[in-house]
C-alpha positions in Angstrom: 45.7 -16.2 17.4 47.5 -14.1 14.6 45.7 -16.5 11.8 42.2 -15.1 13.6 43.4 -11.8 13.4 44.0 -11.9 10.1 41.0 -13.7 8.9 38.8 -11.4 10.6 40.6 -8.1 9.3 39.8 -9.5 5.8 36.5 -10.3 6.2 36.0 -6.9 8.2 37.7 -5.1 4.8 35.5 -7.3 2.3 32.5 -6.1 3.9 32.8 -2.6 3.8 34.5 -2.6 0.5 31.3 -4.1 -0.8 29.1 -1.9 0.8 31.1 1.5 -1.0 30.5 -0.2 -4.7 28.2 1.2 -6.7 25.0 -1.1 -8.1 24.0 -0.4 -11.3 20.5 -1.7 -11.4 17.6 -0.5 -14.0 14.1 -1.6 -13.3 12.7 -3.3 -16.1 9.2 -4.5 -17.1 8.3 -6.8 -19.6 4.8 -8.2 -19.7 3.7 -10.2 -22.4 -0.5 -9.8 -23.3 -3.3 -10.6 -20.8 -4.9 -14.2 -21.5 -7.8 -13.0 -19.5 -9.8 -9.7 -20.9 -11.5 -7.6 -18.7 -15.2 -6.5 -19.3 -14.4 -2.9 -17.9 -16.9 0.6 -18.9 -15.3 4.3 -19.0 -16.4 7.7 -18.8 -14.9 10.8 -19.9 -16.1 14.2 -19.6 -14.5 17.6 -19.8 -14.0 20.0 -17.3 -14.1 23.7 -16.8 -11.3 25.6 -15.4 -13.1 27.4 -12.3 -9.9 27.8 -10.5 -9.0 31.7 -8.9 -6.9 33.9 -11.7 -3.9 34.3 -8.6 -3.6 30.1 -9.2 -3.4 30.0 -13.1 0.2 31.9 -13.1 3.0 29.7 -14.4 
C-alpha cells in the first residue's frame, strides 16, 4: 500500500511541476517559393479623407 502511495505522490508532483514551467516557443515560418503562379489582377486607387474634423485628433 505505502509503494502506491508513493508512486502516486510522485506522479501527482511531476504533473504539476510540469504544468508551472515556462515554454519558450517562437512561431516561425519559412516558406520556400510557390511552384504554382497565380494569374491574379489589382486595383489601387486613392482616397479622400471625408472623415468629421472631431475624428482626425491624434
Amino acid at each position: 500500500m505505502t509503494r502506491r502511495r508513493v508512486f502516486a505522490f510522485t506522479l501527482v508532483s511531476a504533473l504539476c511541476l510540469g504544468a508551472c514551467t515556462a515554454i519558450s516557443y517562437r512561431p516561425a515560418l519559412s516558406l520556400g517559393p510557390s511552384p504554382v503562379k497565380i494569374p491574379a489582377r489589382i486595383q489601387v486607387e486613392t482616397f479622400t479623407d471625408r472623415s468629421p474634423a472631431e475624428d482626425k485628433t491624434k
